[in-house]
Every structure is written in C-alpha cells, then in structure tokens.
MARMISE-522090 format. One record per residue (C-alpha): residue number from 1; x, y, z. Coordinates in nm, 4 decimals, m for minus. Layout:
N
+-----+----------+----------+----------+
|  nr |       px |       py |       pz |
+-----+----------+----------+----------+
| NUM |        X |        Y |        Z |
...
+-----+----------+----------+----------+
//
This chain:
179
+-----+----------+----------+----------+
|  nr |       px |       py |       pz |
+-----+----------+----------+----------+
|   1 |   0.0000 |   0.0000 |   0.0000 |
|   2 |   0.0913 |   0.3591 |   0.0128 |
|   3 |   0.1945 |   0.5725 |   0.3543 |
|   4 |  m0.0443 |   0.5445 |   0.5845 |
|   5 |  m0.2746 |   0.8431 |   0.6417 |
|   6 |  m0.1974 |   1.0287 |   0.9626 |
|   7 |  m0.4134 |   0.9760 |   1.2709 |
|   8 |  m0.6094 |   1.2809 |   1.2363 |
|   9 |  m0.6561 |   1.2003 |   0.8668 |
|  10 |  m0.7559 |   0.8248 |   0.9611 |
|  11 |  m0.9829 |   0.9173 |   1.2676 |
|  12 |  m1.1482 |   1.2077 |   1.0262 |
|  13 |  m1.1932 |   0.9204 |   0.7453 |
|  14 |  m1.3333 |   0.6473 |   1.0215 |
|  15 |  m1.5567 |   0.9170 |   1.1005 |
|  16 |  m1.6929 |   0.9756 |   0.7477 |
|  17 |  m1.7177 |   0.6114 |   0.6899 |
|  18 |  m1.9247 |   0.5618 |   1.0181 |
|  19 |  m2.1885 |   0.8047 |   0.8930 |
|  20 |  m2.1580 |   0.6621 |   0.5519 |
|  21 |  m2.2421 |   0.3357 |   0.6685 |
|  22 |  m2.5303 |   0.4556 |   0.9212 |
|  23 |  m2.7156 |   0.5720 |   0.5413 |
|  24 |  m2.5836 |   0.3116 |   0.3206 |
|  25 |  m2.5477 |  m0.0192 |   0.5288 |
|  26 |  m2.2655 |  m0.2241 |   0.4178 |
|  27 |  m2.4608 |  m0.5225 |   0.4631 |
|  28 |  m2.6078 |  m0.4808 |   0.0940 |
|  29 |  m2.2352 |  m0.4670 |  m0.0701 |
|  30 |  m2.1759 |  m0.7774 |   0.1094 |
|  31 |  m2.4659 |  m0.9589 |  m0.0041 |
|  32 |  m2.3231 |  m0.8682 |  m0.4234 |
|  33 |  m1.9659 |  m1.0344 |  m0.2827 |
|  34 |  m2.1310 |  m1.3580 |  m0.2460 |
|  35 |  m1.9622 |  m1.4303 |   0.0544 |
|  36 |  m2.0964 |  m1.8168 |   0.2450 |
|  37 |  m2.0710 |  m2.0092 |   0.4992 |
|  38 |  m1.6786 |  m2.1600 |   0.5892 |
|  39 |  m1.5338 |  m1.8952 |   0.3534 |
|  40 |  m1.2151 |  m1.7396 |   0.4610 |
|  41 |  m1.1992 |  m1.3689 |   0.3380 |
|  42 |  m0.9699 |  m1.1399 |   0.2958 |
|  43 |  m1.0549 |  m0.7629 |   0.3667 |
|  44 |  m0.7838 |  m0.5856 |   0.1914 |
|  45 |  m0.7518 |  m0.2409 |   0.3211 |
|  46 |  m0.9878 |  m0.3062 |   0.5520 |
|  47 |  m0.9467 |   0.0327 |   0.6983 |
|  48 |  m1.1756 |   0.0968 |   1.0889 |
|  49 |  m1.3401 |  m0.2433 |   1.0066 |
|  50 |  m1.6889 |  m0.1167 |   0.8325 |
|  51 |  m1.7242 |  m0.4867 |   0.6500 |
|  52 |  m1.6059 |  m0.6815 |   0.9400 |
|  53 |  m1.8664 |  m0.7256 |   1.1610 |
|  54 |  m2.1099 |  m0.8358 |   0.8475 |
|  55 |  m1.8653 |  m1.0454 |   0.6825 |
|  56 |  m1.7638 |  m1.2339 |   1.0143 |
|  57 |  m2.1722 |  m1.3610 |   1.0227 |
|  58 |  m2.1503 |  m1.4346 |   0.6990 |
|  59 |  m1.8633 |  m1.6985 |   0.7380 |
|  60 |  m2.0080 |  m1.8103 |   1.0015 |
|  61 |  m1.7665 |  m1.9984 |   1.3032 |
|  62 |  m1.6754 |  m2.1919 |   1.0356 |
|  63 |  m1.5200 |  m1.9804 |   0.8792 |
|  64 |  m1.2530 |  m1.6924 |   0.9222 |
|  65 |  m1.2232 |  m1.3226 |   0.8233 |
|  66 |  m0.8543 |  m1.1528 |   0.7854 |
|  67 |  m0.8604 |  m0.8103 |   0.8179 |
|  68 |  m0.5501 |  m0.6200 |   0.6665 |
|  69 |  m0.4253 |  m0.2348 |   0.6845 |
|  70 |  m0.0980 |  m0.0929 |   0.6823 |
|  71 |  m0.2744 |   0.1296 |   0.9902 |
|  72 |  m0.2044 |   0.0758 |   1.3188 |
|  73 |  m0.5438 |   0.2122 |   1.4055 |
|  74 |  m0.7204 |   0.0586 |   1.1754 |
|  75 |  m0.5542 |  m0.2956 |   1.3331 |
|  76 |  m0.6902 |  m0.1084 |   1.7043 |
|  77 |  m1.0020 |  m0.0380 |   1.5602 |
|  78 |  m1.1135 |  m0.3764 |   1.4298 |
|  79 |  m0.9981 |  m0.5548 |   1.7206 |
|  80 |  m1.2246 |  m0.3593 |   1.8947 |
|  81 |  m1.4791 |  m0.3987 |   1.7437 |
|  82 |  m1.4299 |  m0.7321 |   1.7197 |
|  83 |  m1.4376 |  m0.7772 |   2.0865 |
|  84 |  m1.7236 |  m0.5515 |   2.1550 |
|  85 |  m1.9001 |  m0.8094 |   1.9454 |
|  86 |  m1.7827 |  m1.1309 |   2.0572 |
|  87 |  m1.6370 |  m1.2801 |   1.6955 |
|  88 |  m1.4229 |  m1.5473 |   1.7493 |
|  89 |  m1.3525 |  m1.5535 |   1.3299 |
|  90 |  m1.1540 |  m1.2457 |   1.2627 |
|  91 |  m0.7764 |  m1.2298 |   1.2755 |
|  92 |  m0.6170 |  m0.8585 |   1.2035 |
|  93 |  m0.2745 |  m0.8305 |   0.9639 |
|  94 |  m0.0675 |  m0.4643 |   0.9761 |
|  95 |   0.0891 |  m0.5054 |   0.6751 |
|  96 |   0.1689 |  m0.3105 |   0.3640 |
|  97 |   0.1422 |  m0.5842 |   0.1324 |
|  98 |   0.2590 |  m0.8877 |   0.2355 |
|  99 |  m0.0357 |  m1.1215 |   0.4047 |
| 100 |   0.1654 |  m1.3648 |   0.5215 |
| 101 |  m0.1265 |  m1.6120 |   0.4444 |
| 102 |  m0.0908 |  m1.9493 |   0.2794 |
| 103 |  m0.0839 |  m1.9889 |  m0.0897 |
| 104 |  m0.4444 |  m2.0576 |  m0.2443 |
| 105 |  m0.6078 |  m2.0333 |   0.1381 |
| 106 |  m0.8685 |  m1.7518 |   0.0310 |
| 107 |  m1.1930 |  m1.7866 |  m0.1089 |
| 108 |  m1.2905 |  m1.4260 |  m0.1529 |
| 109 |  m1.1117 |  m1.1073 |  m0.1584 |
| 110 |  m1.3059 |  m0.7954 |  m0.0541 |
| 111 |  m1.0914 |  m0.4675 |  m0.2210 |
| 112 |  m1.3160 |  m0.1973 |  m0.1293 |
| 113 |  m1.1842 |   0.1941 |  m0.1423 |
| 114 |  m0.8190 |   0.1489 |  m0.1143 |
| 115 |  m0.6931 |   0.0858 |  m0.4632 |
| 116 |  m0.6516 |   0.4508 |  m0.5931 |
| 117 |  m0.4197 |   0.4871 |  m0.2666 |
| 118 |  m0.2200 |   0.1666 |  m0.3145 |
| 119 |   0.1319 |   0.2493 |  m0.3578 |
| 120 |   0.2641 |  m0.0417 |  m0.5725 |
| 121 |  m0.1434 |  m0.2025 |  m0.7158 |
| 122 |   0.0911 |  m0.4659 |  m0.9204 |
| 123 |   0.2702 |  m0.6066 |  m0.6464 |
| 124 |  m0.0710 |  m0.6156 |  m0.4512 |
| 125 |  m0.2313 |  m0.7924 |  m0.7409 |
| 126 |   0.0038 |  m1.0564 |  m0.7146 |
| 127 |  m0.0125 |  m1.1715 |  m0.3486 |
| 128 |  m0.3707 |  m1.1520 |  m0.3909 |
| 129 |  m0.3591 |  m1.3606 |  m0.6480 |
| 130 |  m0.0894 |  m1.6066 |  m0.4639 |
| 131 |  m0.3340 |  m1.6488 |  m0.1620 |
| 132 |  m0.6804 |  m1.6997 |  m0.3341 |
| 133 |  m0.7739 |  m2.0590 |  m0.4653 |
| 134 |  m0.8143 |  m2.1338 |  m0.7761 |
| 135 |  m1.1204 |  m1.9751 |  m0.9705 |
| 136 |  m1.2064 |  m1.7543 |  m0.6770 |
| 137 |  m1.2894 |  m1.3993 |  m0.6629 |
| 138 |  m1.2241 |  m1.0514 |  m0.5809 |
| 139 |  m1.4847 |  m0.8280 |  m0.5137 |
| 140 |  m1.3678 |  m0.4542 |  m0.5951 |
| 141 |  m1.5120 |  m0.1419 |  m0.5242 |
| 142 |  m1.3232 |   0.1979 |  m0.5355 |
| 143 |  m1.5403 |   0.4673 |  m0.6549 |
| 144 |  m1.2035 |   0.6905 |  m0.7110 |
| 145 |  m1.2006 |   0.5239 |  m1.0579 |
| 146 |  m1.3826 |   0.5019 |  m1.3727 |
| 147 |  m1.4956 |   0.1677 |  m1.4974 |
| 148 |  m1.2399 |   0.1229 |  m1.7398 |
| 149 |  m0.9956 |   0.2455 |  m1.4929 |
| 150 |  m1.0908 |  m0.0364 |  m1.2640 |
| 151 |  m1.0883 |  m0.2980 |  m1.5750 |
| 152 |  m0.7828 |  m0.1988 |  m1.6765 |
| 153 |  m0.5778 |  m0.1754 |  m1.4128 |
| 154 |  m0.7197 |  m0.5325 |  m1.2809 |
| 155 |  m0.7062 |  m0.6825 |  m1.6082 |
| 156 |  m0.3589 |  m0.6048 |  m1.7316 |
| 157 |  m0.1476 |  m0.8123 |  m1.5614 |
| 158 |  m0.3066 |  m1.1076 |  m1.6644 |
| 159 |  m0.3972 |  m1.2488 |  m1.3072 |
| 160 |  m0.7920 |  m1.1455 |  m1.2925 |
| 161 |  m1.0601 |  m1.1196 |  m1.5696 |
| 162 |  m1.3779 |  m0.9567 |  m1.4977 |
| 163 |  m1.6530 |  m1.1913 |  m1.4346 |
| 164 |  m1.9679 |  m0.9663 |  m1.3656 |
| 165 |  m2.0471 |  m0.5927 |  m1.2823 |
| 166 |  m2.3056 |  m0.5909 |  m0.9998 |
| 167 |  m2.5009 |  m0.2952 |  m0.8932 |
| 168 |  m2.2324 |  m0.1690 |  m0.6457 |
| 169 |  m1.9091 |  m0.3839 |  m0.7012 |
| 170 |  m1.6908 |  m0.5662 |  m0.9825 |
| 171 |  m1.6514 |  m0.9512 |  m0.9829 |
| 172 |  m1.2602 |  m1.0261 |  m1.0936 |
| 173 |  m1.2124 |  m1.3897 |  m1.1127 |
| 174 |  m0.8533 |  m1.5522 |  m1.0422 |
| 175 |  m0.7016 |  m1.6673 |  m1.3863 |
| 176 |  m0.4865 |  m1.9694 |  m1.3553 |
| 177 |  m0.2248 |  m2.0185 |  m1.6030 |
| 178 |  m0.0702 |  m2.2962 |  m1.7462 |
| 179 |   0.2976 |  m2.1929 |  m1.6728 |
+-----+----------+----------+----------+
//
C-alpha cells in the first residue's frame, strides 16, 4: 500500500465512513460479494473495520475473516470492534502488502476503497492472487475510478478477468495459467 494516512486524517476518514455506513449499510455490498458459509476472506484495506462485523456472520464460526491495513489504528479499531461483538472468526494483519497467508487459502477477496491509494497495485495484485484458490474472486469497489480504470488496471497483468459488474461492485475472477 501507500503511507499510511496520519491519525487525524484516519480518525477524520473512520468518522466519514461511520456516517456513511449509518445511510448506506454495508450489509447490501456484502450480499453482491457472495460471501458463504466456511469462507475465509480477505478484507484488503480493511481500513476501521466497516465490512467486518457483516462479513464475520456471513462466514459463520466456520469460517474466518482476515482483516488487513498498513494502519495501526485501523488494526486497534477492528480488534475492537471485534471484541465488543464477541467474533471469534476475525484475525487482524498490519501489513503493507505482504499477508503472510498461505498460498491458495482464500476464497474471496473484498478490495473496497483502497486501490486509488495503493502504492505499488501490481505487487498487490500478485499476493492476492498467490493467496486466493483457484477460480475464486475478488470483489472490488473503489469509486475513485472510472470503470475502465478499474478494468484496466485489474485486467492487465493477466492475473484477474472480470466476471460480472453488480449494482455496487466488480466480480474479478482468479485466472490460472498454465505456466
């Protein structure tokens, strides 16, 4: 990723987001990722934790959320909030890039509002790819960028086609070549 904000600029964002998400529920961008029961997710950039609480029901105790920031706060921030609600599932990473997660371990990627402010999107691209199974997908959203912006830039590398536009995200699916 990038520099992290400051933690004025990161408690001013959390703020924004909070009241965001108090008139546009997160709940319904969840439902478009598709997310089920036993999945293990990956929320990359997953900022004060906005999808975490959701996606952690989702999976169920079967399965297991990773929530990743190069924030401190944002690490503080989900951990409280994953405390204040009892889940068991969720497991915080402060990293810039690196997940430190097993190869092909992910079923779903959720890359919400943090790819315009990724530092190095390539290199990011390619440990996503490295950690989600085969045929699995990322669910993007970054409403920085245009729609061929966000094909583009997904597409290029050859790791993830576009498998569906919903109504509030884009469906990339894991390409597996035969290297």
């Amino acid at each position: 990723m990038s520099n992290p904000k400051s933690n004025i600029d990161f408690r001013l964002m959390s703020w924004t987001y909070k009241l965001r998400d108090f008139f546009s529920p997160r709940t319904n961008i969840l439902a478009e990722a598709g997310i089920k029961p036993g999945f293990n997710v990956l929320d990359y950039g997953c900022g004060p934790g906005g999808y975490i609480k959701g996606a952690a029901e989702l999976v169920g105790e079967s399965g297991k959320i990773y929530a990743l920031d190069i924030h401190p706060l944002a690490i503080e921030m989900v951990r409280k909030t994953t405390r204040k609600a009892g889940l068991s599932n969720v497991e915080t990473i402060l990293s810039d890039c690196a997940t430190g997660l097993p190869d092909e371990s992910i079923d779903l990627v959720l890359l919400y509002d943090v790819f315009h402010d990724l530092g190095d999107p390539n290199k990011i691209l390619k440990e996503l790819h490295r950690v989600l199974k085969p045929k699995k997908i990322i669910s993007f959203s970054d409403h920085h960028l245009k729609e061929n912006e966000i094909k583009t830039q997904l597409e290029s590398n050859g790791l993830f086609k576009l498998l569906r536009k919903g109504e509030k995200t884009y469906s990339f699916v894991k390409i597996i070549s035969d290297r």
